[in-house]
Phi, psi and omega in degrees: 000140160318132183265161179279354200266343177288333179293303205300282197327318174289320194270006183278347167289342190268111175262332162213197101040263193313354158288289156029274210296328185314317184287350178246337167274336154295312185284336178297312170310330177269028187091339186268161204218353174160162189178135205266121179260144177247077176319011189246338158210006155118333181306138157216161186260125168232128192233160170212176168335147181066030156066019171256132191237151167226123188241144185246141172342148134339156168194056106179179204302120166309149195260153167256141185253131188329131187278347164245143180286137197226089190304306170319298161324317201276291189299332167310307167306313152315281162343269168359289165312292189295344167277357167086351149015287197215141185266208176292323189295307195300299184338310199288296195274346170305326180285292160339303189249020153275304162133024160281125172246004190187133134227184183210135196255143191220112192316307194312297208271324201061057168230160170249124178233153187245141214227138149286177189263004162252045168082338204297186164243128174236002190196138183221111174250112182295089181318151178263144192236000000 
């Protein structure tokens, strides 16, 4: 099964957006099957079979996330990032102060789906594979 220092390793090649899908067929090659990111402080949960999870830390000061989702701002900005734009970090509080508060990729479907802090799915995007 896969580790958190393996995960850390694949996600330390992602420099902007345009890394992304790379990044996502690597950690798939490692087992993992979804996994939920947290934009309030950086943590993600990564699960793979048998109910097995590796979770990597905080990776910087919590963020506060914004209490409404301001959907246009967000999907312009997504762009921007995926077109490599823009970097993780810049990306992170960009989510943030649009009102995202988690996503979640899910290996099987090849999706990103984008969560508000009250649960809603506010954006479901098809990883390119």
């Amino acid at each position: 099964m896969f580790t958190a220092e393996q995960i850390k390793a694949a996600h330390s090649k992602v420099k902007s957006g345009a890394d992304f899908p790379a990044y996502i067929r690597e950690i798939k090659s490692l087992g993992v099957t979804h996994y939920e990111a947290f934009v309030s402080d950086g943590h993600m949960d990564y699960h793979g079979k048998n109910n097995h999870t590796a979770t990597v830390p905080a990776k910087y000061a919590a963020l506060e996330i914004a209490p409404q989702h301001l959907k246009e701002e967000f999907r312009e900005q997504l762009l921007a990032h995926q077109q490599g734009k823009t970097d993780y970090l810049t990306f992170i509080k960009m989510c943030a102060a649009t009102g995202v508060e988690k996503w979640e990729v899910s290996m099987q479907q090849m999706t990103c789906t984008y969560f508000d802090i009250a649960g809603n799915a506010v954006l479901e995007e098809k990883i390119p594979e």
